[in-house]
C-alpha positions as CSV (number, residue, x, y, z in Angstrom):
1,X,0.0,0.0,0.0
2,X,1.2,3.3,-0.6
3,X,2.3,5.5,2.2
4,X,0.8,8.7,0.2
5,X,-2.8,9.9,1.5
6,X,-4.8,12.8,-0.5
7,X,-4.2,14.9,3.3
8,X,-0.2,14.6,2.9
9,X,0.2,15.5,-0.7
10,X,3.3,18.4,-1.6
11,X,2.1,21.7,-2.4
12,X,3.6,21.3,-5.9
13,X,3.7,18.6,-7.5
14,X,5.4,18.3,-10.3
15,X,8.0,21.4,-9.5
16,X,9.3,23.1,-12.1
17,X,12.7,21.4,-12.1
18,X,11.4,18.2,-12.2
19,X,12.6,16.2,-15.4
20,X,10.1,13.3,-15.0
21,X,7.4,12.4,-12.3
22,X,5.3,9.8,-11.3
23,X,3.7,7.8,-8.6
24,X,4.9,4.1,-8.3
25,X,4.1,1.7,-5.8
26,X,6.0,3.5,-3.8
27,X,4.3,6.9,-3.9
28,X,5.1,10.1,-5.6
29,X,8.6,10.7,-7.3
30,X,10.4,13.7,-8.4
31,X,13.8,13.3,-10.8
32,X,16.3,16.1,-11.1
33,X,18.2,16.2,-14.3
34,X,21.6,17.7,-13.6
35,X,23.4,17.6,-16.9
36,X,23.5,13.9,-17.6
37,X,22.8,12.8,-14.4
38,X,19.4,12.0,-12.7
39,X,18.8,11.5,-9.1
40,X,15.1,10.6,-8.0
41,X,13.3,12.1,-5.2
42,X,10.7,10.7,-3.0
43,X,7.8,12.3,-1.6
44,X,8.1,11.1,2.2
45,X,4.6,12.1,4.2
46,X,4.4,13.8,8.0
47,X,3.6,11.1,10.6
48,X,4.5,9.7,14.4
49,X,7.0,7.5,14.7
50,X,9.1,6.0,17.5
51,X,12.7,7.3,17.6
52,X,15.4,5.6,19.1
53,X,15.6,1.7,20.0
54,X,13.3,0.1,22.5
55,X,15.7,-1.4,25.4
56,X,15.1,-4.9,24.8
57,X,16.8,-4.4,21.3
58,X,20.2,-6.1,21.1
59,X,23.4,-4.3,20.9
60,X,21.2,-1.1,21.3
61,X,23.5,2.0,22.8
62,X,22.9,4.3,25.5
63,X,22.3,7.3,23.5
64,X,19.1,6.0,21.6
65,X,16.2,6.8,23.9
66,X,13.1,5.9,22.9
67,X,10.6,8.8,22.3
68,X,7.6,9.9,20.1
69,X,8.6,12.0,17.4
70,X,5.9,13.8,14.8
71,X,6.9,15.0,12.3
72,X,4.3,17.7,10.8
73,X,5.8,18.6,7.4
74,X,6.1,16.1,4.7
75,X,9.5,16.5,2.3
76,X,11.0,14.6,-0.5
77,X,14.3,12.8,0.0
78,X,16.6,11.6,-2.7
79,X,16.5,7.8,-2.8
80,X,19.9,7.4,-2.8
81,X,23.1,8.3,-1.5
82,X,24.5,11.4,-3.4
83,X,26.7,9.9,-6.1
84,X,30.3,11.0,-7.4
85,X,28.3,11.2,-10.7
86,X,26.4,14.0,-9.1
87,X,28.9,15.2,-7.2
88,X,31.0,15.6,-10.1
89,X,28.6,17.8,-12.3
90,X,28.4,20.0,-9.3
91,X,31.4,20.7,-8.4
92,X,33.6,19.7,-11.0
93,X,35.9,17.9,-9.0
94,X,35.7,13.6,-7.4
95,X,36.9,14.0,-3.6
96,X,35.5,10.4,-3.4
97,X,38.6,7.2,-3.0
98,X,36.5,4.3,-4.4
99,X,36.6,5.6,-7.6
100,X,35.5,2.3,-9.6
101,X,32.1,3.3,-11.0
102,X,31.1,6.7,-10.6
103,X,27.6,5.7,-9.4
104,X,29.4,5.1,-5.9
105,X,28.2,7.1,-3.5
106,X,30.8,9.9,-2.8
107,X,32.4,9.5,0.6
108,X,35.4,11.2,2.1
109,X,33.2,14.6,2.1
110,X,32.8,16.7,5.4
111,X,29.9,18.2,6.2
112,X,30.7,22.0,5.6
113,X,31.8,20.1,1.8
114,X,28.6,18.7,1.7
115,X,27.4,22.5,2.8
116,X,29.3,23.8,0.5
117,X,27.7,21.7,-2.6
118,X,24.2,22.0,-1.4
119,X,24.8,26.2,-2.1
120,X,26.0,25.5,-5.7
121,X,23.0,23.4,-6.3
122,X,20.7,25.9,-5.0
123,X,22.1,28.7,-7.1
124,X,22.3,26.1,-10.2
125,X,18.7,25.6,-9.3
126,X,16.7,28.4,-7.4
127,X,13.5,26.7,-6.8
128,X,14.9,23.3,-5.3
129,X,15.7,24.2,-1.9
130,X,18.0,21.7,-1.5
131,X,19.7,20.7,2.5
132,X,20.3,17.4,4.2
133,X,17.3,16.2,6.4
134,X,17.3,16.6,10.2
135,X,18.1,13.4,12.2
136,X,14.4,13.0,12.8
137,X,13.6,12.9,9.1
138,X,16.7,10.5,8.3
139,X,15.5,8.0,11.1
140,X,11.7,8.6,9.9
141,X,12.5,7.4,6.3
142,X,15.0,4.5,7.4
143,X,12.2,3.4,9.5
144,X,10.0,3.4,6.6
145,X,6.8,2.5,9.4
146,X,9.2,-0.7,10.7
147,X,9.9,-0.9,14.2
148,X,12.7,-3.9,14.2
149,X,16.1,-2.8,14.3
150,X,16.6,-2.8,10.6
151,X,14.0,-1.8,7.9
152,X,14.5,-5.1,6.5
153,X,13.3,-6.9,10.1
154,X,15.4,-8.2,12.9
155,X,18.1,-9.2,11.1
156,X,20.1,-8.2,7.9
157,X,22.3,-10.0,5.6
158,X,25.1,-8.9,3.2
159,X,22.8,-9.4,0.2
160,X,20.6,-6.8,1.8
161,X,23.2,-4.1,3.0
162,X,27.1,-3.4,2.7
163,X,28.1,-3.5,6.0
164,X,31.2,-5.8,8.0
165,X,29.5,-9.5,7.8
166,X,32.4,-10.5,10.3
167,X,30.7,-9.0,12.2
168,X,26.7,-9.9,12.1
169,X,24.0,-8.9,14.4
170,X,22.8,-10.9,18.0
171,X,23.1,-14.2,16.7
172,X,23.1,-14.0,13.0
173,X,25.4,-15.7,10.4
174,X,28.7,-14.2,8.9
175,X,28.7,-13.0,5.6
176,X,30.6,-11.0,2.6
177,X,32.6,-8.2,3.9
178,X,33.1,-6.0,0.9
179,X,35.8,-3.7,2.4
180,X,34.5,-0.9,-0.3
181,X,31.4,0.9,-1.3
182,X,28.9,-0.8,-3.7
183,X,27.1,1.4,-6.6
184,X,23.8,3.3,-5.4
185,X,20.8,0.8,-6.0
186,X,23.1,-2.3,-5.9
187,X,21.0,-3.5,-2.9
188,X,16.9,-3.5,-2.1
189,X,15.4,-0.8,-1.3
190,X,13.5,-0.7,2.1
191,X,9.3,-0.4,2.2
192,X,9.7,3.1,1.1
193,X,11.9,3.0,-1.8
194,X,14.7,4.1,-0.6
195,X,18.2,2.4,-1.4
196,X,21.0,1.7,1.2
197,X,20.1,3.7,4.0
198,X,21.3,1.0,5.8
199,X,25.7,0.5,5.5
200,X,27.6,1.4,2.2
201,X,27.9,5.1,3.9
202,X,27.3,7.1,6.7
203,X,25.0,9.6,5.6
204,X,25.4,13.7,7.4
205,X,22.4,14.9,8.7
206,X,21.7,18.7,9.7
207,X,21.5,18.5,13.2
208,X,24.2,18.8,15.5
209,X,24.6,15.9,17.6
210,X,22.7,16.2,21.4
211,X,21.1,13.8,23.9
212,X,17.1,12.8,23.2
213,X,14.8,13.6,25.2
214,X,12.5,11.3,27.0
215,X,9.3,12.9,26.5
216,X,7.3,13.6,23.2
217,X,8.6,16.0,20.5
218,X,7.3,18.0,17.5
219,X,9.8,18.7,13.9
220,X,12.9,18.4,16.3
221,X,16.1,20.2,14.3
222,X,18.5,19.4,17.3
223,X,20.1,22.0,19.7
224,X,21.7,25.2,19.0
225,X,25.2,24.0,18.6
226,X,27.5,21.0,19.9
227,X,30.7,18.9,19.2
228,X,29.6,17.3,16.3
229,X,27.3,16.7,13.3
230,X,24.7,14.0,13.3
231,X,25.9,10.3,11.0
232,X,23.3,7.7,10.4
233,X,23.0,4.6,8.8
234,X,26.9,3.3,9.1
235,X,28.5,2.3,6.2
236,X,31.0,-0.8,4.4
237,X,33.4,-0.5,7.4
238,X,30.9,-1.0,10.2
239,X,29.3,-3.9,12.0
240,X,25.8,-4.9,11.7
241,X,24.9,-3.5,14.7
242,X,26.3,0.0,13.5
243,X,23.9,-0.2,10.9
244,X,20.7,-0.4,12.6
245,X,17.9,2.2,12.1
246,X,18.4,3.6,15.7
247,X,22.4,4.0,15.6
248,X,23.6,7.2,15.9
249,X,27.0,8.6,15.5
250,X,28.6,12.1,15.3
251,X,32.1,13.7,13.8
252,X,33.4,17.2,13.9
253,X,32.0,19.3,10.8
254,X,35.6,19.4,8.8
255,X,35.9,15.6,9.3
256,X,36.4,13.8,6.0
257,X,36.8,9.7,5.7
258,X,36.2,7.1,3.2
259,X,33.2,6.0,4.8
260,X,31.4,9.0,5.0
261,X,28.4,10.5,2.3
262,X,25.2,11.8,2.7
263,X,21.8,12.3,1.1
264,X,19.9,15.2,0.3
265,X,16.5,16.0,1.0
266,X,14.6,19.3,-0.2
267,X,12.7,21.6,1.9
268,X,12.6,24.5,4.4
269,X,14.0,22.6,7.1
270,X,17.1,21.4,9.8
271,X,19.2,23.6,11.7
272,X,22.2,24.1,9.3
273,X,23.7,27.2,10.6
């Protein structure tokens, strides 16, 4: 069933940068055609969701309490990581170290990088309002309505996401370790259509990196300033249980690695200051 109800619709739909549109099975798309290069956008609708890990969950860390999130705004989010083939067109440069197919995600980008590219897109194209999605957002879409630990269920396998299989999850089975990222869409999607959010990369997000509360919140952006931006999803070089929907991580703005990307989202949104 489609997660897209007549109440939740965009305001505009298609924008006026939109190449092609649709709706699919799983809901309404956008793509952006930069040069030669198309990257899809989902629509993703506002809804409640439970953020953080439940503390029977295995492996679960300290930092992922469990509270009700709602999220009152509905936004599109690009169903993949940001590619070097994007990146590329951009900026005219490859910053990126696995450098084998150009539909890798790029990695090895900071955050003010990724800050940096989101305000040549926007002057390339006005109207897009291009940023990366708040933590909430991120965590919403992994989620993709699942509660397990992984979008996928309770457990994940190396044919499902690029992650460490020396290192499974509870008591799964070892698998492939890759040791390098895989092209975007090599992998299934989760419930929402969205590829890899789990492993490959570890995707920025806007907010800077604070405790949750443990009480209900409404369009949370994260506090006012802090030691670190936001990472979700883990990437190639992490263990299963780094991957999980409820993982969180957090590096200084500047910090580049070749395990790091992100994903964009569009919107008036996030605390990116």
């Amino acid at each position: 069933m489609s997660q897209i109800y007549d109440a939740f619709l965009p305001d505009a739909f298609p924008a006026a940068w939109a190449s092609e549109w649709g709706q699919d099975r799983y809901g309404l798309y956008m793509d952006l055609k930069c040069q030669d290069v198309l990257q899809r956008f989902r629509w993703i609708a506002p809804g409640t969701f439970r953020m953080g890990s439940p503390e029977t969950e295995p492996e679960r860390l300290g930092n992922e309490t469990q509270h009700e999130v709602t999220l009152t705004q509905g936004h599109w989010l690009a169903d993949t990581a940001c590619t070097q083939a994007f990146w590329s067109v951009v900026k005219k440069e490859n910053p990126a170290h696995f450098t084998e197919d150009m539909n890798n995600p790029v990695e090895s980008v900071s955050w003010r990088d990724v800050r940096q590219f989101i305000d040549q897109l926007n002057h390339d194209y006005p109207d897009l309002y291009a940023r990366l999605p708040t933590e909430a957002q991120w965590e919403y879409a992994c989620r993709a309505g699942t509660t397990t630990p992984f979008s996928f269920g309770e457990q994940i396998t190396p044919e499902q996401v690029n992650y460490d299989g020396n290192h499974p999850y509870a008591d799964g089975k070892k698998g492939q370790y890759r040791r390098k990222t895989v092209p975007v869409k090599s992998l299934p999607p989760n419930p929402w259509g969205l590829y890899e959010m789990h492993g490959n990369v570890w995707e920025w997000c806007a907010d800077w990196y604070g405790a949750y509360p443990d009480h209900a919140v409404t369009d949370p952006v994260g506090p006012e300033n802090g030691g670190g931006r936001v990472l979700r999803g883990g990437s190639w070089h992490h263990f299963a249980r780094d991957v999980r929907s409820a993982n969180r991580s957090r590096f200084e703005p500047d910090f580049r690695i070749i395990h790091i990307g992100f994903r964009l989202a569009l919107g008036r949104a996030g605390n990116s200051k």
